[in-house]
C-alpha positions in Angstrom: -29.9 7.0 14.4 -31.8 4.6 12.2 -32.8 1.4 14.7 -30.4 3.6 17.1 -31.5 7.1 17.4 -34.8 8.2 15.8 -35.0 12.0 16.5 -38.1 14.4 16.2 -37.9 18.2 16.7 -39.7 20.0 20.0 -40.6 23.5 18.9 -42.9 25.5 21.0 -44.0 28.7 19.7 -44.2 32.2 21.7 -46.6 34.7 20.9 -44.8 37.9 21.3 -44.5 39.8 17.9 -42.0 41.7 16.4 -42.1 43.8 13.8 -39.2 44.9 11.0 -38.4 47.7 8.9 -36.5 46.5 5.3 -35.3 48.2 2.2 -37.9 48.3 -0.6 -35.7 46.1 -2.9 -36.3 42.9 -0.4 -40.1 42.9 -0.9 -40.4 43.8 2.5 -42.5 46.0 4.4 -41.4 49.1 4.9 -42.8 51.4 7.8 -45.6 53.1 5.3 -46.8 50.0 3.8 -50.2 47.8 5.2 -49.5 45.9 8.7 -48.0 42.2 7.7 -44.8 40.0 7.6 -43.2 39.0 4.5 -42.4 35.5 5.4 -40.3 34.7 2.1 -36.8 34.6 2.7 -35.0 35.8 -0.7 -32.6 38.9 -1.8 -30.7 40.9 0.1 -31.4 42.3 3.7 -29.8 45.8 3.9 -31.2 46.9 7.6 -32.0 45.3 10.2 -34.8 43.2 10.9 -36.8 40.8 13.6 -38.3 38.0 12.5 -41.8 36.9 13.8 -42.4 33.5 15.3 -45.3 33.6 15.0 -45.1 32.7 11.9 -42.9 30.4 9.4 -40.1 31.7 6.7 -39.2 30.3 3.5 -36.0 30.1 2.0 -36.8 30.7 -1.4 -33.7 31.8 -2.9 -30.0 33.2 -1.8 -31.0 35.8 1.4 -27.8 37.8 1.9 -27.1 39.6 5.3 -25.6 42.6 3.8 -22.6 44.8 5.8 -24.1 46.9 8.6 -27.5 45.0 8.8 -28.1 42.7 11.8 -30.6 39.4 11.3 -32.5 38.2 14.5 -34.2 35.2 14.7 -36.2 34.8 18.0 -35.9 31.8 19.6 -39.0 29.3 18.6 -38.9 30.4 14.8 -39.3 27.9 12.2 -37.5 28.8 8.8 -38.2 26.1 6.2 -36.5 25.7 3.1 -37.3 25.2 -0.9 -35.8 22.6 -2.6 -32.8 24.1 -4.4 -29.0 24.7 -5.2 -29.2 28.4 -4.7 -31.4 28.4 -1.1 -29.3 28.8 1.6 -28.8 32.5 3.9 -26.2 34.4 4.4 -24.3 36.8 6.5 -21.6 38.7 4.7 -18.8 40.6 6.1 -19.8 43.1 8.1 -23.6 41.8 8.3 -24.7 40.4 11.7 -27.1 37.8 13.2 -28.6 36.9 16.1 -30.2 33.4 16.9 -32.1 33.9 20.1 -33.2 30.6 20.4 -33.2 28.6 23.9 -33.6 24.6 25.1 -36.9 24.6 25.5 -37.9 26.8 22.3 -34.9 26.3 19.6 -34.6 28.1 16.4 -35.4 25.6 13.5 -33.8 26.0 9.9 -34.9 22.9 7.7 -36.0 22.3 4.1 -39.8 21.2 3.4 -38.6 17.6 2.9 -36.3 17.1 5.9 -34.3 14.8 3.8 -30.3 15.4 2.9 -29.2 18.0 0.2 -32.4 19.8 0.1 -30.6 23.3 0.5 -27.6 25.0 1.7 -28.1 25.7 5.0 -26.6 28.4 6.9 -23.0 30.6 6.3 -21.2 33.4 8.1 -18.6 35.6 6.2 -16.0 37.3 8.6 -13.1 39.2 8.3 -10.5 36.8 10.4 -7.4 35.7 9.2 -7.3 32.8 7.0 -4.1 31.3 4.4 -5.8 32.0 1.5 -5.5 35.9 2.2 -8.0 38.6 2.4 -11.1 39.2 0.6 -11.0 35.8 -0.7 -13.7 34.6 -2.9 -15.7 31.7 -1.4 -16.6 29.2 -3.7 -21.2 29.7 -2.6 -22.1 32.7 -4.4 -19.3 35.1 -5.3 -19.6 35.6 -0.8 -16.5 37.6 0.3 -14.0 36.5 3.3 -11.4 36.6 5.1 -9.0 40.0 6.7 -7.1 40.8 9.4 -10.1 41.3 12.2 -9.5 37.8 14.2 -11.4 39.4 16.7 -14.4 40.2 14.0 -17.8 39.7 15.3 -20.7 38.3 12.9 -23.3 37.9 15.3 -24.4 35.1 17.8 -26.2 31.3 17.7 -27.7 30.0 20.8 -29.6 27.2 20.1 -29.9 26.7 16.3 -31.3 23.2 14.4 -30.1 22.5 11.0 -31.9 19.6 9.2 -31.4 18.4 5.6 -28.7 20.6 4.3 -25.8 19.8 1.8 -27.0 20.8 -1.4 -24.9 20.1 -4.3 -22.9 24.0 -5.4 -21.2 22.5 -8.5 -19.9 18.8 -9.2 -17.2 19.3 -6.7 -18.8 21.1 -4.1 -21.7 21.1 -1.3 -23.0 23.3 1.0 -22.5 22.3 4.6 -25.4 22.6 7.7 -23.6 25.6 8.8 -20.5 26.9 7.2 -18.4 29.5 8.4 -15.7 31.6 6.2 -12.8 33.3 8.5 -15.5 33.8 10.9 -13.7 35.9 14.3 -13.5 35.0 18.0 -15.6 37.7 18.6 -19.0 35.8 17.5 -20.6 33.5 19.9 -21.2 30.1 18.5 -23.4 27.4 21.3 -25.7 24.7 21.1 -26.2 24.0 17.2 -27.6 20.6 16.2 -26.8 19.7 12.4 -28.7 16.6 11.4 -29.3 14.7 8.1 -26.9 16.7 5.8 -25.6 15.1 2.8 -22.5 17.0 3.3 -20.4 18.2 6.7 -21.9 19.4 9.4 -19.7 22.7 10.3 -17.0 23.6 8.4 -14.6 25.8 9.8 -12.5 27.8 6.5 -10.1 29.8 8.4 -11.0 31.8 11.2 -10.7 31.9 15.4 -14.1 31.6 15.7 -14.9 29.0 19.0 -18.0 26.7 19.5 -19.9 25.0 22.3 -22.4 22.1 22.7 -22.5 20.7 19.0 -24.7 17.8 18.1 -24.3 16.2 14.9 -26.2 13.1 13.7 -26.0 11.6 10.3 -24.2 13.8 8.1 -23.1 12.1 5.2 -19.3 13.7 4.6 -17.6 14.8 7.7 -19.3 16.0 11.0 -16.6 18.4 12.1 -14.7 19.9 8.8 -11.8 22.7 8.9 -9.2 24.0 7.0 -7.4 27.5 5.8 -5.8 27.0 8.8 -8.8 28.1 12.0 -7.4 28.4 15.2 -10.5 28.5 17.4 -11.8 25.3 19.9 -15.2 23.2 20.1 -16.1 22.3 23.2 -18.8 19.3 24.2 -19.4 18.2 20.5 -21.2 14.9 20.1 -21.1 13.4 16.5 -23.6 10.1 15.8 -23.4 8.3 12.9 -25.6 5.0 11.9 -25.6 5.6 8.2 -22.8 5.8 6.0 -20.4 8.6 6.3 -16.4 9.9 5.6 -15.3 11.0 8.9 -16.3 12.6 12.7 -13.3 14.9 12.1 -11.8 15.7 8.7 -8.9 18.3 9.0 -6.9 19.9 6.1 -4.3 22.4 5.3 -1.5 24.0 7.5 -1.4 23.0 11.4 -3.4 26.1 13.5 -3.6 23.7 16.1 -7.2 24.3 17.2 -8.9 22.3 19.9 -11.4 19.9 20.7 -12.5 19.8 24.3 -15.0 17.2 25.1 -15.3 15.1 21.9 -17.7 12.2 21.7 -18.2 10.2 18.4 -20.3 7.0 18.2 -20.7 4.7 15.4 -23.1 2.1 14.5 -21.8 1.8 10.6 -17.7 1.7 11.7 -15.5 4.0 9.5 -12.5 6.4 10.1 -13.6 8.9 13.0 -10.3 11.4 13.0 -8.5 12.0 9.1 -6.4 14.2 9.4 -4.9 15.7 5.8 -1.5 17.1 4.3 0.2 19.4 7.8 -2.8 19.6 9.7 -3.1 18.7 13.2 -4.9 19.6 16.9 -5.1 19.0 20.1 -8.1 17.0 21.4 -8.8 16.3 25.7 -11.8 14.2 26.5 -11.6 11.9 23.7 -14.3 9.1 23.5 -14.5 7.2 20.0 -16.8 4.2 20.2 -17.6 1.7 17.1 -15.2 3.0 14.7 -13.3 0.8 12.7 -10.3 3.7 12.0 -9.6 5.8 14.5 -6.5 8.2 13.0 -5.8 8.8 9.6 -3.0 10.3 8.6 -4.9 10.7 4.8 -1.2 12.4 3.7 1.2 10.7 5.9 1.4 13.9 7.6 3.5 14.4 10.7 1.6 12.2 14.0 3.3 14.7 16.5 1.0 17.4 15.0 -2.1 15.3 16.7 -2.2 15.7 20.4 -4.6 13.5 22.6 -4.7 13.4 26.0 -1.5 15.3 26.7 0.3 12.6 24.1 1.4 12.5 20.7 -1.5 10.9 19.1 -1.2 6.7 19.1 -3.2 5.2 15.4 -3.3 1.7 17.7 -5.2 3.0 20.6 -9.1 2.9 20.2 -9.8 6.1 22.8 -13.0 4.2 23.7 -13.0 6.1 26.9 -16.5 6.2 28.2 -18.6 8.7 26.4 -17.1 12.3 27.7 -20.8 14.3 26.3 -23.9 13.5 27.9 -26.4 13.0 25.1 -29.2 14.2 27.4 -27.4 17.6 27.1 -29.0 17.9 23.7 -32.3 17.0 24.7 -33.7 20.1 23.4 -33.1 18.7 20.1 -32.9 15.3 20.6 -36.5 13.6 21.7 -37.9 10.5 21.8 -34.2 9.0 21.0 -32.3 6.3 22.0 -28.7 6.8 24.1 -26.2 4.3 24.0 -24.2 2.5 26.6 -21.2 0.4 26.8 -21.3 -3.6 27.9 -19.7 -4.2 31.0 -16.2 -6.0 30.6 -17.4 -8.4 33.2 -21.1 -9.3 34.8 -20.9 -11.0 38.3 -24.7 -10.4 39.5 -27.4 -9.6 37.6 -27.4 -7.4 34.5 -30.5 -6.1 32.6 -30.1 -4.6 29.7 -32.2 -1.5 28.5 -34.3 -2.0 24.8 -34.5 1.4 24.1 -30.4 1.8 24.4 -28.0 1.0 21.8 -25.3 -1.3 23.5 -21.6 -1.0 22.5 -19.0 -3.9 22.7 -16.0 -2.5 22.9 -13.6 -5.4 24.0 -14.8 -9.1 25.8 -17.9 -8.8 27.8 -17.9 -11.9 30.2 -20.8 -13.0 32.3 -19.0 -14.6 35.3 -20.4 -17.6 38.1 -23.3 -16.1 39.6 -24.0 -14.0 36.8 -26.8 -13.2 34.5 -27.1 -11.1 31.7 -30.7 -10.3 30.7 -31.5 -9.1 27.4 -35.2 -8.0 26.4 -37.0 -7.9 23.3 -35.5 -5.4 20.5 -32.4 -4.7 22.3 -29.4 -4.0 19.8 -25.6 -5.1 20.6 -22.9 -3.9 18.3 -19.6 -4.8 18.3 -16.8 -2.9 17.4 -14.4 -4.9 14.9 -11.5 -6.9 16.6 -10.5 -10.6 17.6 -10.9 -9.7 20.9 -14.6 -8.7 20.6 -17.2 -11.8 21.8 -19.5 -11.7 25.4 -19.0 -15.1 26.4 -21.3 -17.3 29.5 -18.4 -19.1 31.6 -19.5 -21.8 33.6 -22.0 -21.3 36.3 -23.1 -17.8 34.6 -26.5 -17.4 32.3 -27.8 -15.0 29.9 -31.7 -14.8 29.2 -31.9 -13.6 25.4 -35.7 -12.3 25.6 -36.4 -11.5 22.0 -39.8 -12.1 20.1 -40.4 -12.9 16.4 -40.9 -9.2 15.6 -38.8 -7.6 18.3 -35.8 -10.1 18.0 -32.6 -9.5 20.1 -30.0 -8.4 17.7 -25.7 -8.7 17.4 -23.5 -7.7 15.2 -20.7 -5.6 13.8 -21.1 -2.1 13.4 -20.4 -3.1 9.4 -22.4 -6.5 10.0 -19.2 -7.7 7.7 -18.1 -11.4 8.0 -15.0 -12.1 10.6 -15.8 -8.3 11.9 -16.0 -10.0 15.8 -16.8 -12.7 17.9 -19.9 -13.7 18.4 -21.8 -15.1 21.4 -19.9 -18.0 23.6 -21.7 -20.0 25.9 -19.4 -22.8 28.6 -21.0 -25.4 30.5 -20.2 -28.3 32.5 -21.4 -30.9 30.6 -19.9 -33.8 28.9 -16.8 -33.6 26.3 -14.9 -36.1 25.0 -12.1 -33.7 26.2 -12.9 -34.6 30.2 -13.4 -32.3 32.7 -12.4 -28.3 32.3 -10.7 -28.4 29.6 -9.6 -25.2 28.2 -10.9 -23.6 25.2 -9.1 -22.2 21.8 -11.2 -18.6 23.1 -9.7 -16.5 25.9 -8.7 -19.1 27.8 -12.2 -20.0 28.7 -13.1 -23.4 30.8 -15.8 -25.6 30.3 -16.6 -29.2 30.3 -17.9 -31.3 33.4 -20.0 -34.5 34.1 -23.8 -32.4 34.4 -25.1 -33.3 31.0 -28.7 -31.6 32.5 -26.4 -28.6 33.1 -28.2 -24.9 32.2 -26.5 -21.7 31.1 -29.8 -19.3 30.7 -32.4 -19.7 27.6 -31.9 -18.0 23.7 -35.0 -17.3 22.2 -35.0 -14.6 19.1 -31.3 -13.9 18.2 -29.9 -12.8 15.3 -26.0 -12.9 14.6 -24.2 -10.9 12.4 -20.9 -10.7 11.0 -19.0 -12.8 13.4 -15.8 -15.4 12.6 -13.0 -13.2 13.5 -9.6 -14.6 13.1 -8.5 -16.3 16.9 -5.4 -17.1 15.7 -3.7 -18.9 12.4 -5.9 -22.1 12.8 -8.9 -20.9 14.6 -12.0 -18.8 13.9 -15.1 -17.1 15.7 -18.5 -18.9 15.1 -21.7 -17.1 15.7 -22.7 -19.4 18.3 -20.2 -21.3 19.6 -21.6 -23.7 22.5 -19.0 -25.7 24.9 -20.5 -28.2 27.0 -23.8 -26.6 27.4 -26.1 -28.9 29.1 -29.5 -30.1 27.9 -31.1 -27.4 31.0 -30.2 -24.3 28.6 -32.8 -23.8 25.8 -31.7 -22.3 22.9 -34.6 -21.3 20.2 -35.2 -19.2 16.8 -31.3 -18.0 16.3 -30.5 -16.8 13.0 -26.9 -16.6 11.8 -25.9 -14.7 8.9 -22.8 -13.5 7.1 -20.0 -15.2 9.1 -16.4 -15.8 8.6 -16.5 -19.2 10.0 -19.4 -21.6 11.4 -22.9 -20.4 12.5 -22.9 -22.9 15.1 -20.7 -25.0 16.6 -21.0 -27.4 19.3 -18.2 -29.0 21.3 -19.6 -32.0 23.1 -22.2 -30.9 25.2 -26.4 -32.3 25.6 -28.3 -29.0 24.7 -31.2 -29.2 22.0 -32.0 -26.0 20.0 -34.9 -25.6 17.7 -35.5 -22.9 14.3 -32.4 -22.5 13.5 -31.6 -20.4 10.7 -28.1 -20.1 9.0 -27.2 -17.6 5.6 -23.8 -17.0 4.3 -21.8 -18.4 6.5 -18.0 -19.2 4.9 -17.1 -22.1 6.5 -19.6 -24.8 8.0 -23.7 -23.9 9.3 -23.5 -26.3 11.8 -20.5 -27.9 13.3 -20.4 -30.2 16.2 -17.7 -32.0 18.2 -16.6 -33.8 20.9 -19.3 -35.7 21.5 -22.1 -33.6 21.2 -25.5 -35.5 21.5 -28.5 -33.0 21.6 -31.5 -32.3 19.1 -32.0 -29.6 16.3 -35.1 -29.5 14.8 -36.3 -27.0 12.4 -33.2 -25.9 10.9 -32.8 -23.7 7.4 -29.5 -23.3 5.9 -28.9 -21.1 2.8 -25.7 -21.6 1.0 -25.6 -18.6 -1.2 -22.3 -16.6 -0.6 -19.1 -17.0 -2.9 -17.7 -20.3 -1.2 -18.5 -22.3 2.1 -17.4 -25.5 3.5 -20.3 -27.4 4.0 -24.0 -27.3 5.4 -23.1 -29.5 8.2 -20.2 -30.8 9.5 -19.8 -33.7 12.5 -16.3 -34.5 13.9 -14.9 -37.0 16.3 -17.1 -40.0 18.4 -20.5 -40.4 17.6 -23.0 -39.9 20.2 -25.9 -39.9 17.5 -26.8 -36.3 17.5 -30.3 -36.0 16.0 -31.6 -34.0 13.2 -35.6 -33.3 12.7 -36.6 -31.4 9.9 -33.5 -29.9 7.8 -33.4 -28.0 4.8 -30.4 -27.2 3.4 -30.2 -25.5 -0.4 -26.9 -24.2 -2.0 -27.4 -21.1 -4.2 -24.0 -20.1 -4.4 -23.0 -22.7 -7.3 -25.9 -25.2 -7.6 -24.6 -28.5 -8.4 -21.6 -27.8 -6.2 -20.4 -28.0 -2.6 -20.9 -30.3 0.0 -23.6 -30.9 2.4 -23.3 -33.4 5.1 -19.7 -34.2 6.0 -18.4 -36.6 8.3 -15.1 -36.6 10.2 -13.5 -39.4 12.0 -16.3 -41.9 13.7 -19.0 -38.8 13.6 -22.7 -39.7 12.7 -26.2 -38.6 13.3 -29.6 -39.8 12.8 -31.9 -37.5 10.4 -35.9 -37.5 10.0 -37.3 -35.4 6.7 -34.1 -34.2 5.5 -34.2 -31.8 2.1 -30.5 -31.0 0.2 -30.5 -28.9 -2.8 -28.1 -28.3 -5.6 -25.0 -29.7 -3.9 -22.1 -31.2 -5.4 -22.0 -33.8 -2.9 -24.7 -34.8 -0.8 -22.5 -36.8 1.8 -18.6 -37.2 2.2 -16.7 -39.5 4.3 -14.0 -37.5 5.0 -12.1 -40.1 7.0 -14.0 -43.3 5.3 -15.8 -43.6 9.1 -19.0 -45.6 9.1 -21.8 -45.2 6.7 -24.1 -46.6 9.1 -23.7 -44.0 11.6 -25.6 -41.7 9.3 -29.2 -42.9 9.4 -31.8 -40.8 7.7 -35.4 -41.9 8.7 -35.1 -44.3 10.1 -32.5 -46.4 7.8 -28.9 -46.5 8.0 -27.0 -45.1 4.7 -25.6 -47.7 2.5 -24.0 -45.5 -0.3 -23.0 -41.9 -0.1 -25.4 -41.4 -3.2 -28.6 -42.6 -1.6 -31.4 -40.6 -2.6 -32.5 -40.3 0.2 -32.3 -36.3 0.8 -35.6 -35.1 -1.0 -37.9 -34.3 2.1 -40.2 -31.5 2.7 -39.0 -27.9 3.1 -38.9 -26.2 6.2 -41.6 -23.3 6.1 -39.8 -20.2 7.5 -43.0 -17.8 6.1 -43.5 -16.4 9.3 -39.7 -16.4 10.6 -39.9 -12.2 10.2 -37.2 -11.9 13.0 -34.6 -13.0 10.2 -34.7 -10.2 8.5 -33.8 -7.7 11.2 
C-alpha cells in the first residue's frame, strides 16, 4: 500500500529451455525453421507450446488460446505487456493453460509501465453453466462462453502475478487482472496476486470454477467481482486497499451461493468492503474486515438472509473486525519488502512498543492503563476506523512516548482523514482542575484530576492528527488532543492538528507546556483551554482556512494566566471575518509577539469578564480594538513533518 504496503516483485529465473512447435500463421517457429524463440505474444496459438524463461514475452496484441491447444508458462517467466486496449491473452473454449509457476520463482504478467489500465490482463473461456445461456458472447473480443460442462477444465495457475491491468474495452467496460467466463471446477486456480488494476481484480462470470490463496492490492473497482450466477469458493483471499476503490467484494445477479473461506480485507482509505447487488448472496466463514467505513451493502435492497457469515444471517451493524483470518506472510512470494498490519491493543497494562514498519489499526478504544506505556517510534502510522467510540486515551498513572522526528513524524488519523471520522488522542493526569480531584470526564468515563501539578504522562514529540472530532454525544465533540490534568512533567512538542470536527487542542485545567504547535482546519476552536489550565505554548501556527470555525483560541472559566509566546494566527477562510481570541467567564492569558490576520474580531468578551486579564507584551488590554496584534510571524519553513 502507499505509506502502508510498498511491494516489489522477486523473480528468479531458471535456465532450463524449452522449445515449441506453432502453426505458421502465429509467426512462430515451426520445427524446420532456424533455432530461436519468438518472444512476441500476438494472434492465435493453434498447438501447443512452452514458453522459455529464459527469456521475456510481449503482449503485443490479442493472443488467443485456440480449442485443443494447451499454453504453458514455466514458472519464473516474465510476460510484459504493450500499452493497449486490444493486449490482453486468452484461453478460449476448449484451449488450455498451464502456469507452472512456484513461491520462490512466480510467473509474472505485467505491462511495460506497471501502472493501472495498461492492458487487459488475463481471461479463461469455459464451457460451465452460466444464466446467460450457452455460447454466450463475452463482451472482450467476440470470446465464446459458457455450456453445460461444470466440470470443464481450461488448464491450471499456480503462482501467477498480475500487475497493471484494467484497460478500458469500450466506455462501459474494462478488462479485469484475470477474468474468467463460465470457467469449470475442473481447472485449478492457486496463489494469484492481482495488483494495481484500474478495474477488478478476478471476476467470476458464471462458472464452478474454485480458487485458493488470492492476494489483491490496489485495484481500483472491486477486488473480488462475480455474477451470471458462479457457484464455486475462494479460499485464503486477502484484499488491501490504501487508494481509492468501490468494493473488496462486489456480487451481482441471481443467488449461486458461492463461498468465501478465509476472507481478509484491510483498508487504509475506508469505503464499502461487501455490496452485494439485485438477488445475490454467499456464504462467507473466517471473516475479517478491518478499516472500512461500510461493511454490507445491500446496493438493491436485496434479501439479507441471502448473506451468510459466520453460520448467521448477515448483520449490516456488526464490523466483523475479527483479527486478520490470512497471514500476509503467506504471499511473501509476491509480496517483498512490504509492510503487515496489526491491530492496537484494546487495553496496554505493561509496556507496548509499537513496530514502524507496521501499519496499526484502531478498531474500537485503545487505553493505556496505570503502569502502562505505549511506545511509538518515528514513522509509525495509526489509523482509525470511523466511529465515536474510536480514541487511544493515557489514564492516569499510564504514559505514551510519541518518538517521531521532523521527517519521520508519528502519524494518526482516519482511514478517510475526514473531520469527526474518530477520536483522537486523550491524555488524563492528576494535576490540578478547577473540577477537584477525579473528576470524571465527558469521554468514556475516563478519571483525571489530582493535586501533582509536576505530574507526567510520557513525552509527544512529532505528531500529526487527522480527522478527529467525532460526535460524543448531542453537546460534546472529539478534539485532536484533548489534555485533562496533565502535569507540567509530560512534554508535549511539534503536534500538528488538521481537519477536525471540533478543537485541535483542548486543555482542561492541568500545568503542562507544549511548544510548535500547529493547527489547520479545524471547525470549532484551535486551542481551547479550561478549568484552570496554567501551562506555556510557545510557537504556535493556526490556519483558519476551512468553510467556518469558531475561533483561533478560546479560554474558559478562572484565569490562572496561561501564557502564550509567539502566536500566529491568520484566517483564510473569509478574511475580514471570524474571531480570534475569545474569552469566557473570568478566562485570561498573557501574550508576547502575537500576529492575527484577517479576522472579524480580534478579541471578544463573551461574558464581559476582565479586559485586563488579557495582557499582550507586557500590557494589559484596555479596548477590545487595541492594535496590538501585528507581531512577527512564526517561521514554520522547516516544519516538513506537517505535511505528512
Amino acid at each position: 500500500m502507499k505509506n502502508f504496503k510498498k511491494f516489489a516483485l522477486s523473480i528468479a529465473t531458471v535456465s532450463t529451455l524449452f522449445l515449441a512447435g506453432c502453426s505458421s500463421d502465429d509467426g512462430f517457429i515451426s520445427d524446420d525453421e532456424e533455432p530461436g524463440e519468438n518472444t512476441q505474444l500476438i494472434g492465435s496459438l493453434e498447438s501447443d507450446r512452452i514458453l522459455d524463461p529464459s527469456v521475456q514475452y510481449t503482449v503485443a496484441g490479442p493472443y488467443l488460446v485456440k480449442s485443443g491447444a494447451k499454453l504453458t508458462i514455466p514458472a519464473g517467466t516474465v510476460i510484459v505487456s504493450q500499452v493497449g486496449t486490444d493486449k490482453y491473452i486468452a484461453v478460449e473454449q476448449g484451449g488450455k493453460i498451464d502456469v507452472q509457476g512456484t513461491s520462490s520463482n512466480p510467473v509474472v504478467m505485467r505491462s511495460e509501465n506497471n501502472s493501472a489500465g495498461d492492458w487487459g490482463g488475463l481471461l479463461l473461456c469455459g464451457k460451465a453453466t452460466t444464466t446467460e445461456g450457452v455460447n454466450v458472447t463475452a463482451e472482450v473480443g467476440g470470446l465464446i462462453y459458457g455450456g453445460t460442462d461444470n466440470a470443464d477444465n481450461s488448464g491450471s495457475v499456480e503462482y501467477l502475478i498480475i500487475r497493471g491491468a484494467g484497460a478500458q474495452i469500450n466506455s462501459e467496460s474494462q478488462y479485469n487482472g484475470l477474468t474468467l467466463y463460465a470457467v469449470g471446477s475442473g481447472t485449478r486456480i492457486s496463489n494469484v496476486a492481482v495488483i494495481d488494476g484500474a478495474d477488478d481484480g478476478v471476476e467470476f462470470f458464471g462458472g464452478t470454477v474454485s480458487a485458493s490463496n488470492l492476494y489483491f492490492e490496489n485495484n481500483e473497482d472491486d477486488a473480488v467481482d462475480w455474477t451470471e450466477g458462479w457457484n464455486g469458493t475462494i479460499t485464503n483471499t486477502y484484499v488491501s486497499h490504501s487508494k481509492p476503490f468501490s468494493t473488496a467484494v462486489e456480487a451481482d445477479g441471481d443467488n449461486q451461493n458461492p463461498k468465501l473461506v478465509n476472507f481478509t480485507a484491510v483498508s487504509t482509505v475506508g469505503g464499502t468492503a461487501l455490496q452485494f447487488k439485485k438477488q445475490s448472496g454467499a456464504t462467507i466463514t473466517g471473516l475479517s474486515l478491518l478499516g472500512y467505513s461500510t461493511r454490507i451493502d445491500m446496493k438493491d435492497n436485496g434479501p439479507l438472509a441471502n448473506v451468510i457469515i459466520g453460520g448467521e444471517i448477515a448483520d449490516p451493524a456488526n464490523g466483523y473486525n475479527a483479527p486478520a483470518t490470512v497471514d500476509l506472510s503467506m504471499f511473501a512470494w509476491a509480496t517483498q519488502n512490504n509492510s503487515d498490519t496489526a491491530v492496537l491493543p484494546n487495553t496496554i497494562t505493561g509496556t507496548t512498543q509499537l513496530d514502524s514498519s507496521l501499519v496499526y489499526l484502531l478498531q474500537g478504544t485503545t487505553l493505556v492503563k496505570s503502569g502502562g506505556k505505549l511506545i511509538i517510534p518515528a514513522g509509525t502510522i495509526i489509523i482509525s476506523e470511523t466511529g465515536t467510540d474510536k480514541y487511544i486515551a493515557v489514564e492516569q498513572g499510564g504514559k505514551i512516548e510519541v518518538n517521531g522526528t521532523n521527517e519521520n513524524p508519528v502519524v494518526m488519523k482516519s482511514a478517510g482523514s475526514n473531520p469527526g471520522d474518530w477520536g483522537g488522542l486523550l491524555l488524563c493526569g492528576e494535576g490540578v482542575t478547577t473540577e477537584g480531584v477525579d473528576a470524571i470526564a465527558e469521554v468514556g468515563g475516563l478519571v483525571y484530576g489530582g493535586a501533582n501539578n509536576s505530574d507526567n504522562s510520557g513525552s509527544i514529540d512529532y505528531l500529526v492528527i487527522r480527522g478527529a472530532g467525532a460526535q460524543i454525544n448531542a453537546d460534546s465533540q472529539y478534539n485532536g488532543l484533548t489534555l485533562y490534568a496533565v502535569g507540567s512533567g509530560t512534554s508535549i512538542s511539534n503536534v500538528a492538528v488538521i481537519d477536525g470536527a471540533d478543537d485541535g487542542i483542548e486543555f482542561f485545567g492541568g500545568a503542562v507546556s507544549a511548544t510548535n504547535l500547529y493547527f489547520e482546519n479545524n471547525e470549532d476552536d484551535s486551542v481551547d483551554w479550561t478549568e484552570g489550565w496554567s501551562g506555556t505554548i510557545t510557537n504556535t501556527y493556526i490556519l483558519n482556512n476551512g468553510s467556518s470555525f469558531s475561533t483561533a483560541l478560546e479560554g474558559d472559566g478562572d484565569n490562572n494566566n496561561p501564557s502564550f509566546v509567539n502566536l500566529t494566527a491568520i484566517n483564510t477562510s473569509s478574511a475580514g471575518s471570524g474571531i480570534a481570541l475569545q474569552f469566557k467567564k473570568q478566562s485570561g492569558g498573557t501574550f508576547t509577539n502575537i500576529l492575527l490576520s484577517d479576522y472579524g474580531t480580534n478579541v471578544d468578551m463573551k461574558d464581559n469578564g476582565p479586559l485586563q486579564n488579557i495582557i499582550v507584551d507586557g500590557v494589559p488590554l484596555t479596548t477590545p480594538q487595541d492594535d496590538v496584534f501585528n507581531g512577527t510571524p512564526v517561521d514554520i519553513s522547516g516544519w516538513n513533518w506537517i505535511s505528512k
